[in-house]
N, C-alpha and C positions, 0 to 999 in steps of 0.2 A: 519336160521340167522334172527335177528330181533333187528329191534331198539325200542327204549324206550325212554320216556321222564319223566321226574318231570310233576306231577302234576300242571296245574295253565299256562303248556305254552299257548300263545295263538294259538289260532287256523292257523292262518294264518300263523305262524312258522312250526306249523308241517306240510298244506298242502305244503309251499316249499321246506320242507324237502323231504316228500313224493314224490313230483316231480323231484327232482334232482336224488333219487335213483332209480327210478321209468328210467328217463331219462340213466341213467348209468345201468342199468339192462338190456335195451332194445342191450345195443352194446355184439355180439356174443363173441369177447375175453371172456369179464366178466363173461358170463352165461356159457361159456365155463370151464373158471376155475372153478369156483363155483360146478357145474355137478362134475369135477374131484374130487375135493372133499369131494363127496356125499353129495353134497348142492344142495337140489331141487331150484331153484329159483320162487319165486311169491311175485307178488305186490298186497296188498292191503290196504284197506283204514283204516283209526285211527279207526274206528266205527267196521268194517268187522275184526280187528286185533284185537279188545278188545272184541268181541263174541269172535272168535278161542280160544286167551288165558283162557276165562273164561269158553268153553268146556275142553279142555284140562287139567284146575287146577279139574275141574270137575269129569273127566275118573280116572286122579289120582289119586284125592280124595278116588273112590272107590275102585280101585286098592288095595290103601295103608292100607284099613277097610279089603277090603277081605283078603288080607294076612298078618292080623296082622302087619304091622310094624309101629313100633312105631314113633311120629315124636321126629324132633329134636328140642333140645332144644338152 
């Protein structure tokens, strides 16, 4: 699970952001349900979240070359 923003928010909006989920992740109900789910829960930072994403489009990138599949249009 992950949030996103538009391009251009300020910074200061998404570290409040970051903290209230951050603040709400920390209570066991929620991390509880989440698990059920098959939602690993983790908090990271806008800067730590935009590496991950950009490993990830990464892995798939090659993924998608080695088995041929074509993208969409």
């Amino acid at each position: 699970m992950a949030l996103f923003a538009p391009a251009g928010v300020p910074d200061a909006i998404i570290t409040q952001v970051n903290k209230a989920v951050a603040d709400a992740m920390a209570k066991p109900a929620l991390t509880s349900f989440l698990e059920d789910q098959l939602i690993e829960p983790m908090i990271t930072s806008a800067p730590e979240f935009a590496a991950f994403v950009a490993r990830e489009r990464e892995q798939t990138g090659k993924i998608l070359v080695k088995f041929k599949i074509p993208k969409i249009q």
